[in-house]
C-alpha positions as CSV (number, residue, x, y, z in Angstrom):
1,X,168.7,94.8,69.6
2,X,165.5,93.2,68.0
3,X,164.6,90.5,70.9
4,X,165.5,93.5,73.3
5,X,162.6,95.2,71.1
6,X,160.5,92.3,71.0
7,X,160.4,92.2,74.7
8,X,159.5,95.5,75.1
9,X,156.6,95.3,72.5
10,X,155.6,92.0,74.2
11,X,155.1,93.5,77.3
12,X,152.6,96.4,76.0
13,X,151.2,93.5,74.5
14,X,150.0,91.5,77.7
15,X,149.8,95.4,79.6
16,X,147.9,97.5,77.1
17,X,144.6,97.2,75.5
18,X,145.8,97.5,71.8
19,X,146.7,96.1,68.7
20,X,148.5,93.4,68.5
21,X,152.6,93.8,68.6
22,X,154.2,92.9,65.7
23,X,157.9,91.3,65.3
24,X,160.6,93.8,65.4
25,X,161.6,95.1,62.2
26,X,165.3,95.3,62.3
27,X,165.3,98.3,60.3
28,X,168.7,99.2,61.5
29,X,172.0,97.2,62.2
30,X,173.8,98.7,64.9
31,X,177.5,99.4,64.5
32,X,178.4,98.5,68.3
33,X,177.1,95.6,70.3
34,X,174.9,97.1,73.6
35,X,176.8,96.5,76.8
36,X,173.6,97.3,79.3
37,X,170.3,97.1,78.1
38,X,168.6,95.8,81.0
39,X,165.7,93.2,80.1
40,X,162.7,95.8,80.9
41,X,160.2,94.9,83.5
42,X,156.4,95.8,83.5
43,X,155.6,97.8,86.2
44,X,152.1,99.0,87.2
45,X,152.8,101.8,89.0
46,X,154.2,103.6,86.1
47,X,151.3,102.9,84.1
48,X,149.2,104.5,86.2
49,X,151.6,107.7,86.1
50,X,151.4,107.1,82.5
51,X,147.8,107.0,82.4
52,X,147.3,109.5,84.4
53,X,149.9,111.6,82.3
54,X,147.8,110.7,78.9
55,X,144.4,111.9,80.1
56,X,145.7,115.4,79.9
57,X,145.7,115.4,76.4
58,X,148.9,117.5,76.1
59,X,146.4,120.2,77.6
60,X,148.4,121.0,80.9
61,X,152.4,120.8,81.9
62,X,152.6,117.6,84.1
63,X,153.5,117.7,87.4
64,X,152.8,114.5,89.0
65,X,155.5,112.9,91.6
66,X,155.3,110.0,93.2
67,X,157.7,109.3,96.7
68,X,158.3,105.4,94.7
69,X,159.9,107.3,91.9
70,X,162.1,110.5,92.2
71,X,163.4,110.7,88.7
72,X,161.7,109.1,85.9
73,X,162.0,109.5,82.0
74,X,159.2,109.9,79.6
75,X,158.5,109.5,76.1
76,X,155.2,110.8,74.7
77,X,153.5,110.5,70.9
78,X,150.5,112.2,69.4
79,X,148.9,110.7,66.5
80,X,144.8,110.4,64.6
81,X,143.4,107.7,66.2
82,X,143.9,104.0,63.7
83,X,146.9,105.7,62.5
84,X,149.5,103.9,64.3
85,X,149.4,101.1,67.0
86,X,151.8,101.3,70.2
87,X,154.1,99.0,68.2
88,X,154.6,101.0,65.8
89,X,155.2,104.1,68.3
90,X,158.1,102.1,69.6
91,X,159.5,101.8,66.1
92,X,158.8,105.3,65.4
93,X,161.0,106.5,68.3
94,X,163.4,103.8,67.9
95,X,163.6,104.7,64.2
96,X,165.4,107.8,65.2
97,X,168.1,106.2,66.5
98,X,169.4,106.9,62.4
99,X,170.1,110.2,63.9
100,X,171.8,109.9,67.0
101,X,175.8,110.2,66.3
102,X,177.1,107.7,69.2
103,X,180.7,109.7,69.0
104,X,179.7,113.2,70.5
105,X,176.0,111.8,71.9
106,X,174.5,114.2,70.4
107,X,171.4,114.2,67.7
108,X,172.4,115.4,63.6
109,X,171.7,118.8,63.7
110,X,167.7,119.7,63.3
111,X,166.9,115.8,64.3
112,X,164.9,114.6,67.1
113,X,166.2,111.4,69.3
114,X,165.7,112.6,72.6
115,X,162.6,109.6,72.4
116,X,165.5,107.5,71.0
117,X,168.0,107.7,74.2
118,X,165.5,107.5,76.8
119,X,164.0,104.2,75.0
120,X,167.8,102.4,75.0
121,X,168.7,104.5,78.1
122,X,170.7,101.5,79.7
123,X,170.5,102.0,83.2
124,X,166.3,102.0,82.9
125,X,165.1,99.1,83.7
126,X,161.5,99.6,84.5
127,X,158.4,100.9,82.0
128,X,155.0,101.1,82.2
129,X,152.7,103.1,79.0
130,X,149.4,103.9,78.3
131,X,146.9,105.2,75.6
132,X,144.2,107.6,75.3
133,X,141.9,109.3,73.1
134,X,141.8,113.1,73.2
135,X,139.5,115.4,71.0
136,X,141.9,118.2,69.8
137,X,140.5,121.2,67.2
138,X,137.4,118.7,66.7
139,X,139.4,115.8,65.5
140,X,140.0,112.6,67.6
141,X,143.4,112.0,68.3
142,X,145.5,109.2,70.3
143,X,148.6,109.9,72.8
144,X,150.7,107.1,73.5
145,X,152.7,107.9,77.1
146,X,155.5,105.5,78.5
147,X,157.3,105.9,81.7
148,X,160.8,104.6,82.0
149,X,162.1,103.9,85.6
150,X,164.9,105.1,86.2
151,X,165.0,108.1,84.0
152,X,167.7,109.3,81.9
153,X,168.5,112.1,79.0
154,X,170.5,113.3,81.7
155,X,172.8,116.7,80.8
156,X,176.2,117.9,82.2
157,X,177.6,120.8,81.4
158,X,175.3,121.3,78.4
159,X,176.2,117.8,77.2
160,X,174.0,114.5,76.8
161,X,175.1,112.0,79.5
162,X,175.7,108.7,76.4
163,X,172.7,106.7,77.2
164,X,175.0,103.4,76.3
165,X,178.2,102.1,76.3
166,X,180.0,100.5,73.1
167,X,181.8,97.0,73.6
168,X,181.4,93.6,74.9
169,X,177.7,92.5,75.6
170,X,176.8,92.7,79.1
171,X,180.0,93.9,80.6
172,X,177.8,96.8,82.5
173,X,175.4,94.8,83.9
174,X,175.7,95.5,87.8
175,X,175.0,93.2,90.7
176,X,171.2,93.4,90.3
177,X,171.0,91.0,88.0
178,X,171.9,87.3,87.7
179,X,173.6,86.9,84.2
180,X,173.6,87.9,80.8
181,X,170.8,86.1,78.2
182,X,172.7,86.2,74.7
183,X,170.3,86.2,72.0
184,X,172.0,85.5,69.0
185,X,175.4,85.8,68.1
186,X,175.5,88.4,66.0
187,X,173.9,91.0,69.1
188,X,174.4,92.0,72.4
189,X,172.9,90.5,75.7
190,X,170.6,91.3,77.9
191,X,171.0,91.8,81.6
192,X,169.0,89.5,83.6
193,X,167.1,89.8,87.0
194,X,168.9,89.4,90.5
195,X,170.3,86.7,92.0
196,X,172.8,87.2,95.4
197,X,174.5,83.7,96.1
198,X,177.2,84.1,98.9
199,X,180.7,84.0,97.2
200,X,182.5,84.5,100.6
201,X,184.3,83.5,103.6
202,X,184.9,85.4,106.9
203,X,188.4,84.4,108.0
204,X,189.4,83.3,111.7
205,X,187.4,85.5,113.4
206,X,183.6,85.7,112.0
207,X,181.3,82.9,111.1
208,X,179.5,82.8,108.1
209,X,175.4,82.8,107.9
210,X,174.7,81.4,105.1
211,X,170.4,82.8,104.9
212,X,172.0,86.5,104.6
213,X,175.7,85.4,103.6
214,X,176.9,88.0,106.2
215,X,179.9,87.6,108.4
216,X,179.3,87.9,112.6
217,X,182.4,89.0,114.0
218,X,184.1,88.0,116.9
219,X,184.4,90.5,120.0
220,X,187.0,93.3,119.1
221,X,186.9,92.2,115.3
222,X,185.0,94.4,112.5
223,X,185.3,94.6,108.6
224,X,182.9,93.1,106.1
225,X,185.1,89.8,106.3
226,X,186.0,90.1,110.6
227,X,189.3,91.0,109.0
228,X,190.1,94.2,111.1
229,X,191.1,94.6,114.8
230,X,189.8,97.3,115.8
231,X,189.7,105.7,120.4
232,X,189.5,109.4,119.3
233,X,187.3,112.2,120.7
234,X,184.8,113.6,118.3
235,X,184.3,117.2,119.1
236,X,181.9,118.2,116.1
237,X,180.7,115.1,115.2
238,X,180.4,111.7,116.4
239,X,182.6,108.0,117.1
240,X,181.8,105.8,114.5
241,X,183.2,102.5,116.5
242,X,183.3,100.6,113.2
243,X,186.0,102.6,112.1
244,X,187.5,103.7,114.9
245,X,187.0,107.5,113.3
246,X,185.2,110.5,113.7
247,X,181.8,111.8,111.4
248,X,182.3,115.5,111.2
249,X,179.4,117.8,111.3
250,X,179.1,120.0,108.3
251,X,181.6,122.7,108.3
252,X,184.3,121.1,110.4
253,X,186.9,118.6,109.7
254,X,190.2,117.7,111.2
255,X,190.7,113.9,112.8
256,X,188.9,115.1,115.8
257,X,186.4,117.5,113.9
258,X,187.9,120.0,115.9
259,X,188.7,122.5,112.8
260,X,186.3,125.1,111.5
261,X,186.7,125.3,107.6
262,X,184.9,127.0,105.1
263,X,182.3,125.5,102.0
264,X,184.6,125.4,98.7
265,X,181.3,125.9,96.6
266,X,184.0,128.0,94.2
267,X,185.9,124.8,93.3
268,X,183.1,122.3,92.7
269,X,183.8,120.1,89.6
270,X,180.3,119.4,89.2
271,X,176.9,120.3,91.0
272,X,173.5,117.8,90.8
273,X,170.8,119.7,92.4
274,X,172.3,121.7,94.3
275,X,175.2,119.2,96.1
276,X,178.9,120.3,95.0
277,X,181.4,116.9,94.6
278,X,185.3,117.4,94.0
279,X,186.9,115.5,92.1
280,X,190.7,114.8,93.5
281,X,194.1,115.2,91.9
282,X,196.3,113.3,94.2
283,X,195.2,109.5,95.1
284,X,194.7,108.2,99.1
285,X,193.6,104.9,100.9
286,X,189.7,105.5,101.8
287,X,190.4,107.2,105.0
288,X,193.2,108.8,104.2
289,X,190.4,110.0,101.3
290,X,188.0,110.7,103.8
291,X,189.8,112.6,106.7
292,X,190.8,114.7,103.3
293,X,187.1,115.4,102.8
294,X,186.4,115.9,106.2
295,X,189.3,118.7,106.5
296,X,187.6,120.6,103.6
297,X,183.7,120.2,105.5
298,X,182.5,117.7,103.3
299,X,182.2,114.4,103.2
300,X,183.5,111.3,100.5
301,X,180.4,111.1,98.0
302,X,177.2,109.9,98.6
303,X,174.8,108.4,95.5
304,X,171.2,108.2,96.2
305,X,169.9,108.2,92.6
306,X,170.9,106.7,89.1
307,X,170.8,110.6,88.4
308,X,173.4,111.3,90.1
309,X,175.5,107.5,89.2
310,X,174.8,108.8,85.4
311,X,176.2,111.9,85.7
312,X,179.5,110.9,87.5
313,X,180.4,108.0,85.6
314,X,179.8,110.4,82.6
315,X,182.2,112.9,84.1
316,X,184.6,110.5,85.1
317,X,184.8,108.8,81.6
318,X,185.2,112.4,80.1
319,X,188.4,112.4,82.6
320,X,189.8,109.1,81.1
321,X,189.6,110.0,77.1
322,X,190.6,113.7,77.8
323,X,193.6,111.6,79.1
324,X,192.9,113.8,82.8
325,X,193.5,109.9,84.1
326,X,197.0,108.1,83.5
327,X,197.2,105.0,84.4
328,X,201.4,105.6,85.1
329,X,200.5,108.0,88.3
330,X,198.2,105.8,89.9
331,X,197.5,102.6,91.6
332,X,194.1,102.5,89.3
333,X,191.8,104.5,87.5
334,X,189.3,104.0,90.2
335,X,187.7,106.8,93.0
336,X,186.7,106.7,96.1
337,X,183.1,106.5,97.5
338,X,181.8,107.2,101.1
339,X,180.2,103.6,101.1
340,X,181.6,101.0,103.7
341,X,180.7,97.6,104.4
342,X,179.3,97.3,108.8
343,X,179.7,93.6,109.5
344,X,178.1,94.8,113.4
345,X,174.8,96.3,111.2
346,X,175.0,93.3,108.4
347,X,175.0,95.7,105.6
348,X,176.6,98.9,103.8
349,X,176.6,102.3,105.5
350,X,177.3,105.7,104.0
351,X,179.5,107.6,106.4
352,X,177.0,110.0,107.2
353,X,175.6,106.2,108.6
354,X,172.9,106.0,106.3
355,X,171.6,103.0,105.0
356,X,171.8,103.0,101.5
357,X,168.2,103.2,99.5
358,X,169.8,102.7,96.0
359,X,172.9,100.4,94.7
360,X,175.3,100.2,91.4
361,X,177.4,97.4,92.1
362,X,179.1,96.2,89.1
363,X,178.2,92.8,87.8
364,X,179.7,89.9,90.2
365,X,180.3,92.7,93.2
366,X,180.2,93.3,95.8
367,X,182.8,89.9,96.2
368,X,185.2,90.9,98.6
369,X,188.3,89.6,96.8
370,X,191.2,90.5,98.9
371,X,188.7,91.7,101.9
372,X,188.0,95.0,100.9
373,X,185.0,96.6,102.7
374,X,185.4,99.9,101.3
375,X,183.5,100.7,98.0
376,X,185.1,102.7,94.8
377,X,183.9,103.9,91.2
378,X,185.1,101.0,88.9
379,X,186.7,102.3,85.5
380,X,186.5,98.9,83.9
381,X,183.2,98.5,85.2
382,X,181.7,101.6,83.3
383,X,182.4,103.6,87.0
384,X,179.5,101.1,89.1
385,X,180.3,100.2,92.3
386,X,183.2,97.5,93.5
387,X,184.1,96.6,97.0
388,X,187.6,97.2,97.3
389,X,190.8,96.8,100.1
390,X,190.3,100.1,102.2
391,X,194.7,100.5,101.8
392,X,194.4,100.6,98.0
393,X,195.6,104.2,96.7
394,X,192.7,106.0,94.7
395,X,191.6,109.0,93.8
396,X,188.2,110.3,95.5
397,X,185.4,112.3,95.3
398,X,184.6,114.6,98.2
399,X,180.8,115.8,98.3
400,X,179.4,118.6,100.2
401,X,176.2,119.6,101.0
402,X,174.6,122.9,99.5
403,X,175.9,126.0,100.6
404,X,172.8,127.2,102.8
405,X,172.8,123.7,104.1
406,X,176.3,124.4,105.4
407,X,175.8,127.9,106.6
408,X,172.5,126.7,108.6
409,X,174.3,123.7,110.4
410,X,177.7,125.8,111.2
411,X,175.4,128.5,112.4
412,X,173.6,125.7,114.8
């Protein structure tokens, strides 16, 4: 936890025009080791939001959004100018880590750590800070502003999504990054930055590329490894060759999207702004999973944000110690996702046959043991992303879109 400190503190160092950073303290020895803290990079565009946040003064509620970054975390500190430097700021909120009770992730009662959780926040992997002076009630005073990218202090249901995970160093980091840099033996690791060697092999019918290690099938082959030979008539929705299924439109379902059903906003196991996702009881192979979806209007769940990746991971673990999972009824632990793998397109697709803007592949995926181009929520992976056999038996997530969203497309 110290070098991941020092890090930080070096990079105000060579980003901010202050005192110099000092060593980390190591005030506190942590009773778990940190499974994800990713090595943080610099980046200039958040200082500038930063900077821009710190010339307010604390005067006006900030509002600034920038189309790069859709959810970011702050942390903010107001002191008398010479009275602290920014490494000692970092201390400060890292010092109230003392108060954070890891078991329930919440804060001892009348304690702040909110500045705490977003600094070890472990999916957060980007910062950028900035300093001003500000005359307040005729004194001069300094704010100190850091933005974290992406955000977190993320809630559900009234409860803190744990910024962390206790266990084995590094066994969260996902497929961004390259490796795991131990530091000493008696800490954690930190996740390192992104390699993507191709760790693959596409069978009899596809031929390898080895610049974007993707698979070119044969004609009349698909599947992320050319592993599947691949006609239904879509009458709300469209052929999606690649599976040899139909894309409902919203509010219809059935194999040939000829069924009008209703939205079940009612039975929603959690909403993120504004989108309903299900949460299954019974366990399917992915299309089985998605035709299920499909019947009920909706669609098998779609993650654009680390928002959204926080929240359900946080859910889903809630589901595994409230013992909601057992491991005797099921294949795995894991859920389905509506991610697929497109060897004709070279990449993965959501069903809705978007291309994906943001990723959580767990470390070493995707790796297409055992061919699977279908994409599930990982329990032993901390619920990131695994590319998994499209026959294996999960459970799934169905996601629909918001009510009005619904109503206006049905009403089309």
């Amino acid at each position: 936890m110290d070098g991941w400190m020092d890090n930080l503190k070096q990079l105000l160092n060579k980003n901010t025009e202050k005192h110099s950073v000092n060593k980390a303290k190591g005030l506190f020895e942590l009773h778990f080791l940190m499974t994800l803290l990713c090595q943080p990079d610099w980046n200039e565009k958040l200082a500038t939001l930063a900077k821009e946040r710190a010339t307010l003064c604390h005067k006006e509620p900030f509002l600034q959004h920038s189309s790069s970054f859709s959810h970011i975390g702050w942390n903010t500190h107001l002191s008398v100018v010479g009275a602290a430097s920014f490494s000692d700021i970092i201390d400060f909120w890292f010092d109230e880590g003392k108060d954070f009770l890891y078991s329930s992730g919440q804060c001892k009662e009348n304690a702040t750590c909110q500045h705490y959780t977003q600094l070890v926040w472990a999916t957060s992997s980007q910062v950028g800070c900035a300093n001003q002076q500000c005359w307040r009630n005729g004194e001069l005073w300094e704010i100190f502003v850091c933005a974290y990218y992406p955000g977190g202090n993320w809630e559900v249901n009234g409860q803190l999504v744990m910024p962390y995970k206790s266990g084995l160093y590094c066994s969260l980091c996902t497929s961004l990054m390259s490796g795991c840099l131990r530091l000493w033996d008696h800490v954690g690791g930190l996740c390192e930055i992104p390699k993507n060697p191709c760790r693959m092999n596409c069978g009899e019918h596809g031929h390898l590329n080895i610049s974007s290690c993707k698979c070119k099938c044969d004609l009349g082959f698909t599947g992320r490894f050319c592993q599947v030979r691949c006609n239904v008539q879509c009458v709300h929705g469209h052929f999606k060759e690649e599976e040899c299924s139909c894309l409902c439109a919203v509010g219809y379902g059935g194999a040939e999207c000829a069924e009008k059903v209703e939205f079940p906003f009612q039975s929603c196991d959690l909403i993120i702004d504004g989108n309903c996702f299900m949460v299954s009881s019974d366990v399917e192979t992915y299309y089985g999973a998605k035709s299920h979806c499909q019947e009920q209007g909706g669609v098998l769940a779609q993650i654009h944000n680390q928002k959204v990746q926080d929240i359900l991971a946080f859910y889903l673990s809630q589901l595994e110690t409230s013992n909601e999972l057992t491991k005797n009824d099921f294949e795995t632990d894991n859920f389905w996702i509506g991610l697929t793998y497109k060897p004709p397109k070279d990449s993965f697709r959501w069903d809705t046959g978007e291309i994906p803007k943001y990723f959580s592949f767990a470390f070493g995926q995707p790796d297409n043991q055992g061919f699977g181009n279908c994409v599930e929520l990982q329990a032993s992976s901390g619920f990131n992303w695994n590319d998994q056999r499209c026959k294996t038996l999960n459970r799934y997530i169905c996601h629909f879109a918001h009510l009005s969203v619904s109503l206006q497309v049905s009403a089309v």
